[in-house]
Every structure is written in C-alpha cells, then in structure tokens.
C-alpha positions as CSV (number, residue, x, y, z in Angstrom):
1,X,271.8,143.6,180.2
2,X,271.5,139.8,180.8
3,X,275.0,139.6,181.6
4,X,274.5,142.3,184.3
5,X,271.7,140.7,185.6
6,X,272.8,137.5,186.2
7,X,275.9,139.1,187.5
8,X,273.4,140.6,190.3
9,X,271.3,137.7,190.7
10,X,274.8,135.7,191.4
11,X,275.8,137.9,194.3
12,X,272.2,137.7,195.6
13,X,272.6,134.0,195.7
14,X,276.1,134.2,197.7
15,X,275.0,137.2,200.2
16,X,271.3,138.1,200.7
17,X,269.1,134.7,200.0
18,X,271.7,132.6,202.2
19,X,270.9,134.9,205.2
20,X,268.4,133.6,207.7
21,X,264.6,135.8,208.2
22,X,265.2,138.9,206.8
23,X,261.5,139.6,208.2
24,X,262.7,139.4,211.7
25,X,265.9,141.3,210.9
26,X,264.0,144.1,208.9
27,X,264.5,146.6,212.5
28,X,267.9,146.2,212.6
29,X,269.4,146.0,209.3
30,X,271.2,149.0,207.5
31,X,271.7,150.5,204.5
32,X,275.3,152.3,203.9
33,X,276.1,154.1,200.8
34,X,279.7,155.5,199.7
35,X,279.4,158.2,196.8
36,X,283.1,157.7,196.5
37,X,283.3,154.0,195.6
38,X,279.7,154.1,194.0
39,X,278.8,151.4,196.3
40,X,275.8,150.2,199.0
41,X,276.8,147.5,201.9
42,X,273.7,146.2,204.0
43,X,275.0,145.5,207.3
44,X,273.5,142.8,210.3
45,X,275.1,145.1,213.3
46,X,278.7,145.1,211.9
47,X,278.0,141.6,209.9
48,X,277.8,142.5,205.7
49,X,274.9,140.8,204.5
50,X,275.1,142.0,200.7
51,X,276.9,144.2,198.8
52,X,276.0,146.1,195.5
53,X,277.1,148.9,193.1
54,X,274.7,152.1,193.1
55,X,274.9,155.0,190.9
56,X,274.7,157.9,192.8
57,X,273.8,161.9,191.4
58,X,275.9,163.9,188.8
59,X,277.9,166.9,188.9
60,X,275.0,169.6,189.8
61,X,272.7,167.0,191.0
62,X,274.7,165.7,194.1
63,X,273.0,163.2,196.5
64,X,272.9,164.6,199.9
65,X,275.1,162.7,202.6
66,X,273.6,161.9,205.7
67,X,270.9,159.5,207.7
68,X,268.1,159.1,206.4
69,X,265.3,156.3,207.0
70,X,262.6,155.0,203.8
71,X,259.3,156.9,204.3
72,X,257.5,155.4,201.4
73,X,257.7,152.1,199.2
74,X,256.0,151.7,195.7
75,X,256.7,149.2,193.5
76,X,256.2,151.4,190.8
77,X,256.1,155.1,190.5
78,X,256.9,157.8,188.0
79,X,259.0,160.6,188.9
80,X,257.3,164.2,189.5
81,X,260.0,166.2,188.5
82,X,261.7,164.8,185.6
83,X,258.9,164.3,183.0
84,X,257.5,160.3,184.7
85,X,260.7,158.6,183.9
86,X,259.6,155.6,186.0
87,X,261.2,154.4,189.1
88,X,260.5,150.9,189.6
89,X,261.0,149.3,193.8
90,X,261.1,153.0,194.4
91,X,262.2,153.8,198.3
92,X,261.8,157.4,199.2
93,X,264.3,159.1,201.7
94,X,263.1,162.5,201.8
95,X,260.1,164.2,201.0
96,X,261.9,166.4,198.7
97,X,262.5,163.7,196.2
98,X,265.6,161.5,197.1
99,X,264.6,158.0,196.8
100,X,266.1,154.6,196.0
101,X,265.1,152.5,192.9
102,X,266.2,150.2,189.8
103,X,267.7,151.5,187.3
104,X,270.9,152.3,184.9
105,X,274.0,151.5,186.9
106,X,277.2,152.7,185.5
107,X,280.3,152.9,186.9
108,X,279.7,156.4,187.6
109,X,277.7,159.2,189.0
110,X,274.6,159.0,186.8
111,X,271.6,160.1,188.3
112,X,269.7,163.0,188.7
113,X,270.3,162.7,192.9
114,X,268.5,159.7,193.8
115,X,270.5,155.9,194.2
116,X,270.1,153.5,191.3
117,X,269.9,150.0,192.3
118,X,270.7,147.6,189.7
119,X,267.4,145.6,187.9
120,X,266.3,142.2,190.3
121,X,268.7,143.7,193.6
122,X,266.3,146.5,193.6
123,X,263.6,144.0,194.2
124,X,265.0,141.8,196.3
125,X,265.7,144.6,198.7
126,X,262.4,146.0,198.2
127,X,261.4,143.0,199.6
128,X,263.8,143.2,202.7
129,X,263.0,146.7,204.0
130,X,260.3,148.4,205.7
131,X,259.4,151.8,206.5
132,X,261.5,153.2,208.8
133,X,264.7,151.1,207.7
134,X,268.1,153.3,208.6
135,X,269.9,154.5,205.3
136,X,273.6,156.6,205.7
137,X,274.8,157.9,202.8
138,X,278.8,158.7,202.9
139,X,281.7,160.2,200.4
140,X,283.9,157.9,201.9
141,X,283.2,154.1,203.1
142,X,282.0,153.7,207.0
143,X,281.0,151.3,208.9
144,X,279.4,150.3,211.9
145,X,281.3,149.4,214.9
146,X,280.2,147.6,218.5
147,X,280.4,150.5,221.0
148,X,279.4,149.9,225.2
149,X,279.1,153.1,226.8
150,X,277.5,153.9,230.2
151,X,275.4,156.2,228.5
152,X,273.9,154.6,225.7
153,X,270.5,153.4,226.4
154,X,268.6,150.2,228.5
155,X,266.3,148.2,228.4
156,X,264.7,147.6,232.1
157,X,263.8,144.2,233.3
158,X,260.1,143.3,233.5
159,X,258.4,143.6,236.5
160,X,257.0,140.1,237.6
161,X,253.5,139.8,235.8
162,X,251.5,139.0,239.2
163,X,248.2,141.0,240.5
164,X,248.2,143.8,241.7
165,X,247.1,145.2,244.8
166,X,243.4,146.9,244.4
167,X,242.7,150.3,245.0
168,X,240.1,150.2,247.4
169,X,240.1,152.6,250.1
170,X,242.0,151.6,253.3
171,X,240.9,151.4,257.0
172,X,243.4,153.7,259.4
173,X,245.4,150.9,261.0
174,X,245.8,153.1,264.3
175,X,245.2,151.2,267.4
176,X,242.4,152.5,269.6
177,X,242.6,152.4,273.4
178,X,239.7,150.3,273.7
179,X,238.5,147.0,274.5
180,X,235.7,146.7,272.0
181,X,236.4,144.7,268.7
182,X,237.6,147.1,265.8
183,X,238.8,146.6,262.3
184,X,242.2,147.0,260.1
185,X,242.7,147.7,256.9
186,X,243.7,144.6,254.9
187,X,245.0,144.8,251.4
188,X,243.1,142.1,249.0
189,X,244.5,140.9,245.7
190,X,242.3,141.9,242.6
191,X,241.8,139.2,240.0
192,X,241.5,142.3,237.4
193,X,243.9,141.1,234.2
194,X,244.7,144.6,233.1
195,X,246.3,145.4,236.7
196,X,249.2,143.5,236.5
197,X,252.5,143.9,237.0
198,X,254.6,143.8,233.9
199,X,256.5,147.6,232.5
200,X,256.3,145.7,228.7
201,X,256.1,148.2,226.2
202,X,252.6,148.1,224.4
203,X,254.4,149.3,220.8
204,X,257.5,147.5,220.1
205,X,258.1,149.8,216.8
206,X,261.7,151.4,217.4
207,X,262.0,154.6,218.8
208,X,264.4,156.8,217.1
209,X,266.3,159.6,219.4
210,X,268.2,162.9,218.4
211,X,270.6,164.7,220.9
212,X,271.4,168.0,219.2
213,X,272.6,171.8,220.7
214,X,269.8,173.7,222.2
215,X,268.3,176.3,220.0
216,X,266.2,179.7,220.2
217,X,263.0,177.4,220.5
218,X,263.6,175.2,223.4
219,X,265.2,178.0,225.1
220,X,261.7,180.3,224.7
221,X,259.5,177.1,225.8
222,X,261.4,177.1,229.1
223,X,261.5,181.1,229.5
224,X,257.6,180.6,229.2
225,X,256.9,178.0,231.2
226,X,258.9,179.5,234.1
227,X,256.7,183.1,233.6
228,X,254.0,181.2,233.8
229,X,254.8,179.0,237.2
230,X,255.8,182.8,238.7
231,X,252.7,184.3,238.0
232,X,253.6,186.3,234.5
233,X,250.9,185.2,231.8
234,X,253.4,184.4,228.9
235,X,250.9,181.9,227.1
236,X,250.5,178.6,226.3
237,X,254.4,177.4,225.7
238,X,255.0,176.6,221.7
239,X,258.3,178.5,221.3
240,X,257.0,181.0,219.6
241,X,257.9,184.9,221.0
242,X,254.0,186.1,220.4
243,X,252.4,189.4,222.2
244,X,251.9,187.6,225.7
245,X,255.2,186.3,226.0
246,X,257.1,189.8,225.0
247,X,254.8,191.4,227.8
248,X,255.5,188.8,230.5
249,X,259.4,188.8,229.7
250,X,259.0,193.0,230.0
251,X,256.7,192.5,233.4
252,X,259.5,190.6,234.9
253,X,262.0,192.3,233.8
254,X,260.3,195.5,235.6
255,X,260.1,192.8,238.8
256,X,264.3,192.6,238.6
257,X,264.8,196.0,238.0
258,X,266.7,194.8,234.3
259,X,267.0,196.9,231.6
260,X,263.5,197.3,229.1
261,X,262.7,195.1,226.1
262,X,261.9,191.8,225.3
263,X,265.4,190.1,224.3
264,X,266.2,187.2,225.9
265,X,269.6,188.8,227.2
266,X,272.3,186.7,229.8
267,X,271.3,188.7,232.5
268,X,267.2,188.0,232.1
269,X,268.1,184.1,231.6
270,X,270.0,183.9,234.5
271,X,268.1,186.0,236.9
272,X,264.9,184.0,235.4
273,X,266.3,181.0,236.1
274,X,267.6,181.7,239.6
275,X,263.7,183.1,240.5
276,X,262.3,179.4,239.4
277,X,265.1,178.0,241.6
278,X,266.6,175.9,238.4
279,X,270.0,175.7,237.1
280,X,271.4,177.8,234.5
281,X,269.7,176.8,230.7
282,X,271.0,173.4,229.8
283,X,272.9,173.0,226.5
284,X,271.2,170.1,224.8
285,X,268.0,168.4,224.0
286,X,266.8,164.7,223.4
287,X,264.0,164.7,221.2
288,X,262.1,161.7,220.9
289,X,260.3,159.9,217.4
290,X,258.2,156.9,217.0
291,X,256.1,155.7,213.8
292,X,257.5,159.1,211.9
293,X,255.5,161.4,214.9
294,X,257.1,163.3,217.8
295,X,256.9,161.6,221.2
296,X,258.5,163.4,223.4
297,X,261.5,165.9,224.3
298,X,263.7,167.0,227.0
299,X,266.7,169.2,228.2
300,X,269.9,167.2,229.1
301,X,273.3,168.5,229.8
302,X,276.5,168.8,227.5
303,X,279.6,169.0,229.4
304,X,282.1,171.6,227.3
305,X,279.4,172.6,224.7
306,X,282.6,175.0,223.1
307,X,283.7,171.5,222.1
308,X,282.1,170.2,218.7
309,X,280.1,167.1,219.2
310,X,280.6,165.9,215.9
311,X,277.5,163.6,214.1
312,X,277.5,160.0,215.4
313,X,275.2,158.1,214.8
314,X,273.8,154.3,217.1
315,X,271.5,151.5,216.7
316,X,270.7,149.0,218.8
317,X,269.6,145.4,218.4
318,X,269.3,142.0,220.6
319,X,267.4,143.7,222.9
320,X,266.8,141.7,225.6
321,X,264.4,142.8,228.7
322,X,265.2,139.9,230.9
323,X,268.8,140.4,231.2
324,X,268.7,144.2,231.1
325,X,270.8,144.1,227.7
326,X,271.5,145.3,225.0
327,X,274.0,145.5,221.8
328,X,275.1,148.8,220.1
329,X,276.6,149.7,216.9
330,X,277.9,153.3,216.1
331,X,278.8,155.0,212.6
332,X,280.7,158.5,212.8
333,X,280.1,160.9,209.5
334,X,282.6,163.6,208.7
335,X,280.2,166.6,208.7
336,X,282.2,169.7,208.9
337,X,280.6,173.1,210.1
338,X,281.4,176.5,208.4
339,X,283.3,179.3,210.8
340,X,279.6,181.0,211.0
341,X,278.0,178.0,212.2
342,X,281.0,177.2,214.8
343,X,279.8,181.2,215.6
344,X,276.6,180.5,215.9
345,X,277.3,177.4,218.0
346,X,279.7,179.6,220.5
347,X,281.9,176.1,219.7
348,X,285.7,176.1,219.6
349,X,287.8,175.0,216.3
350,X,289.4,172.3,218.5
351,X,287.3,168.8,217.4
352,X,289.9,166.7,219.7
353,X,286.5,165.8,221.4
354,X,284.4,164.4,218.1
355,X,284.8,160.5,218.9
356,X,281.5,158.7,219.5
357,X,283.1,157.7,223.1
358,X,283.9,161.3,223.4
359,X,280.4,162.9,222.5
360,X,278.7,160.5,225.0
361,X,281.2,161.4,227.9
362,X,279.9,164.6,227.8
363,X,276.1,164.3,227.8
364,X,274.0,164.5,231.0
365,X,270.4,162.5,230.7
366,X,268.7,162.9,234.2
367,X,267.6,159.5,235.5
368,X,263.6,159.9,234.4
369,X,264.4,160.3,231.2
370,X,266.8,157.8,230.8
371,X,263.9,155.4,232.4
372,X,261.1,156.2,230.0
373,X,263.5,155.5,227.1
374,X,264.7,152.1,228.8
375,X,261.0,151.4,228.6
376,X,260.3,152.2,225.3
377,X,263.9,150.6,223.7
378,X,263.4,147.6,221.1
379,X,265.3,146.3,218.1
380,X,266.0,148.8,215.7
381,X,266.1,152.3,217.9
382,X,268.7,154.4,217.1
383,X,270.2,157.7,218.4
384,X,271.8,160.1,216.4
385,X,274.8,162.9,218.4
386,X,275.2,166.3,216.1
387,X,275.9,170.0,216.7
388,X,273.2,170.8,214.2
389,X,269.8,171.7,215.1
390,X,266.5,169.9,213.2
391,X,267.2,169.9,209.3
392,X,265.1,171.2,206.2
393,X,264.3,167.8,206.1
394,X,262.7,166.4,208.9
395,X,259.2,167.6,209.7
396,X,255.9,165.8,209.3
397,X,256.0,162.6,208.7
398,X,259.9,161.5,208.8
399,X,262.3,160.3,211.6
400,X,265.0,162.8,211.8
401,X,266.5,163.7,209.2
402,X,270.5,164.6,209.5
403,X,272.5,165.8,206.3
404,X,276.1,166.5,206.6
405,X,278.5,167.8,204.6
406,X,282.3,167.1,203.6
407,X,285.3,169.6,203.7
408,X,284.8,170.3,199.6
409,X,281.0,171.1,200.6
410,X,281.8,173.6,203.3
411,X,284.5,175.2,201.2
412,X,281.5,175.9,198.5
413,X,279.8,177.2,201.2
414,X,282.3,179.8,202.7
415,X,281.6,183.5,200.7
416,X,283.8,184.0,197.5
417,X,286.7,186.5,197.3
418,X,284.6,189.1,195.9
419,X,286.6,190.3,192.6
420,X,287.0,193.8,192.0
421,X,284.4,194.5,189.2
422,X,285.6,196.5,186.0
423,X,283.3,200.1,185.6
424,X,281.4,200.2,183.1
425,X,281.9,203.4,180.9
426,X,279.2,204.7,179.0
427,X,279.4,205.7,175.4
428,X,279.9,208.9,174.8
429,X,277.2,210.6,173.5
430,X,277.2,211.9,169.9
431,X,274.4,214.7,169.1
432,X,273.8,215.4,165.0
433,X,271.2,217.5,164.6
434,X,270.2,218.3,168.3
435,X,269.3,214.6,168.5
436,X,271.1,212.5,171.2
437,X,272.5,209.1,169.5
438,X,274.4,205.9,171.1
C-alpha cells in the first residue's frame, strides 16, 4: 500500500502539482478514460497534464462508455446500493450511480461499474475539478485534437461600453413651411450606467450544446405551434399529442381535404408546412444547457440526414471576445447503432461521412442562433454531434448525457438465433385402482 502510494504521489509530483492554476483551468480540463488500457489521461486542450491507472467495472457490471460531466462531489459518501462500502473523493457521473472515487486499483476490471482512483490521486483531483467538468469514457484510447471549422461556434466582439442613446420620445423632424421658430428632435446622451453598450455575457459558466436527429417531440411542438398561428386551437405546445392537438390535426386535415385521423402522415407535414409558408420539417435540433438546466433549443438543418452523423464530441477554451476567437478540441467515440436504430433513423449503412469535419459540413445553424450562442460562449462549452436522441441519462439536473456503445455491445444487442426448443412430453399416465398417478 505504501509502495503504491508513493508510486502515485511520485507521478503527481512530475505531472499535476508542476502545472500552473488548475483553478483557472478547472473549465477546460478533461477527463478521458480507456476501459481497455485501464487507464485515465487529464488533458489541457490536447496537452496531458497527468496520467493514472483506474479500475474500471467487471464482467456483468460494465462501466458505460460515453460523455459524461461530475454532477456531485463529496468527500465522503457511502454507496446506496452495495451495503455503504464507502467511497471516499466520490465524483458522481450519473444519477444512476456511476461515479469516480478512491479505491482498490488492480490491474484489472474490478469494480462494481464505477472508476477507482488510486488513494492520494483521488484527492488531488478532487481538488482539481468542479461540477460540470467533462469526463469521456472509451474501450479504446482517444484523444482530443485541434479542429477549425466554419461552423463551430464564436465569440462576438464587445460592443464599445459608451452611453447609450435615451429613449425619450422624439420630435417629427419634418420641416414646416413656415417662418415661425419651430423645434427638432435632438437625441441626448443618458448618464444611466446600466444603458450601456457592451453584449458581455452576465454568466460566464460554460454553456454545453447537443446537435442530435429530430425526433417525434420536436416534430409535434412545431405541428402545434403552426395549428395554432392558422387558427386551429392545438394547445399550449409541450410535444405531447393530448385531446386538443388530435382535434386540431383532424380540423385541418378536413381544411385539405386529407384523409381522417390524427397521424402525423407525409402528406399532413407537408401540406402543414406549405400552409405556414415554412420549409419542409428540418432534420436536427440544437438544444441548449447551462448550470445542469435547459436554456434553450432550436431546429437546424442536416444536409444527407441518410448519412450517419456519428458522436463527436468539442470543447472550446481561450476564448477571447476581443479578437473574435476561439480554440477547439474534438474527440470522435466509436458508437455503433443497431440495423433497427439505422431503421428508425431512415439512415444508410454507409458511415463514409462520420468524421468530425464531415458531421459539421453538413449542419445548417441559421444566423440568430448562431449569434445568441456567440454571446453566450466561454471557456469550457462544449458541443456534442450524435444520431441519438436525449439518453436515459440526462434529465433533471445533468448536462447531456451521451452513452455509446462498441461493435461487441451492439452485437449483444441484435436478437438471438432463436433455438428450436425440444417438446416436452408428458408422462404417461398410469391409473391403479381408478386413481390417476405420475
């Protein structure tokens, strides 16, 4: 035990303690984790600040593979599930009851599906992190990489921080055909220091974006706000197909002379669409987190959506307003689908297409939303690219959640050759004495 710790304490010395104010690099530091080589790498954009072994779960007890970010620190806490065995410098990634924390650290898979951080690196990074704090969990090693792409987000320039003009009600400026004296309007500066004329965020916490497929939801929350702006009470939109929504859909359906019912057929998208004067349904959304709550969403286009995106996932840091730049770093995780979800998706086979370059190629952000992000962008905001719609994972009180899964996991998950089953005979029945026996 000693040996091991001074082991860890030695690499601490060499890699985490000689790097400058981890404080002010808490945003954009990452955690990576490879199952495979049992290993963790925290990573300064594509600079290795420290390196560590990890023991990752057992056979039945997998750790999931994905992105993550820590939702919860305690220095000490006792594990609900498996009868308080304690888990010191414990860092929770899901609410389900993945976490890292000290403890054993064999050369092997060991734990019960959580990451085991050897004793005094568990503290030390305790120390580093904050809630928030990316973590990607891998079979196999990645990395981040520096990425520049047209499409990746930001930040604007401040506006100059002088007064505003005052909103006092102008004088009409037309000239009168008359002799007599008259006034025009003049514009006067206000003195007011909360009109002035700087776009600087208010909360510099990062903002962290997910671009995934379009699903059932979003496509309802359109279908009822465009009933609604043509005069068909479908509700307040939430998503949700309720009584008012099936009724409007069935009103305007009557309006189009479409056949009766209230599926959300080809024919009833595009003839809604047409009738609110708005292109055909776009294929993607941005959605929009800060400080673990949504912010905001929004449809964008996806050029080829029969084309898999892949999962890709960015982060920025040096975010500079006054220069209008930014620097980017992108990971790419295997995360193959299963032929139902590639059904599901209406996507091709072909995955020619899944580079990070390629993925943001295709995507479509309309100019407002590209603006509201650039004022919003600051150390540490990420964006994450997948086919895959909101996980099981991320709901109240995470950032968004992404698992994937590797070629051995979607091979478990394709249906079994079902066997041909032997029949059963039953035993014959013996009677002695006019009583049935077995």
């Amino acid at each position: 035990m000693l040996r091991r710790l001074a082991f860890g304490l030695g690499l601490m010395s060499a890699t985490m303690l000689s790097h400058p104010a981890f404080a002010e690099l808490a945003h954009t530091l990452q955690i990576v984790v490879s199952k495979n080589n049992q290993s963790m790498t925290v990573y300064d954009g594509d600079k290795v600040v420290s390196t560590t072994r990890v023991s990752t779960g057992k056979a039945g007890h997998s750790t999931p593979s994905g992105i993550f970010s820590i939702l919860e620190k305690r220095r000490y806490h006792e594990s609900n599930i498996y009868s308080n065995a304690p888990m010191p410098f414990m860092q929770r990634l899901t609410w389900s009851g993945i976490a890292l924390h000290e403890g054993h650290v064999p050369n092997y898979p060991a734990s019960h599906g959580c990451i085991r951080l050897p004793s005094g690196y568990a503290k030390t990074l305790f120390g580093m992190t904050e809630r928030g704090f990316h973590v990607i969990v891998s079979d196999a090693p990645v990395a981040p990489m520096p990425i520049a792409h047209a499409n990746l987000f930001l930040p604007l320039k401040p506006l100059p921080a002088e007064p505003l003009m005052s909103d006092i009600e102008l004088r009409p400026t037309v000239k009168r055909q008359t002799s007599e004296a008259y006034e025009v309007a003049l514009a006067s500066q206000t003195t007011d220091p909360t009109l002035t004329g700087s776009i600087e965020p208010q909360d510099t916490t990062p903002v962290k974006m997910l671009i995934k497929r379009r699903e059932l939801r979003e496509t309802v929350f359109d279908v009822q706000a465009m009933l609604n702006d043509l005069g068909f009470d479908a509700g307040a939109p939430d998503g949700l197909i309720g009584t008012k929504t099936q009724a409007a859909i069935a009103g305007f359906k009557r309006w189009k002379n479409l056949p009766a019912g209230s599926a959300l057929t080809d024919d009833f998208l595009s003839a809604l669409y047409r009738s609110s004067g708005k292109r055909e349904p776009p294929a993607a959304q941005l959605l929009v987190r800060r400080n673990f709550a949504p912010l905001f969403e929004a449809p964008i286009g996806l050029k080829n959506p029969e084309i898999p995106l892949g999962t890709h996932f960015f982060t920025a840091s040096n975010v500079d307003r006054g220069s209008e730049r930014a620097d980017w770093h992108v990971l790419t995780l295997p995360n193959l689908l299963t032929p139902k979800e590639r059904q599901r998706m209406n996507i091709s086979l072909d995955a020619s297409a899944s580079s990070a370059p390629g993925a943001l190629d295709r995507l479509e952000i309309p100019d407002d939303i590209r603006e509201r992000i650039a004022t919003l962008l600051a150390d540490g905001s990420s964006l994450t690219i997948t086919d895959e719609g909101l996980g099981p994972e991320t709901g109240k009180g995470t950032d968004f959640i992404t698992l994937t899964r590797s070629e051995a996991k979607v091979a478990e998950a394709r249906p079994a050759v079902e066997k041909p089953q032997k029949v059963r005979q039953k035993p014959r029945r013996v009677y002695r004495n006019g009583i049935g026996l077995y």
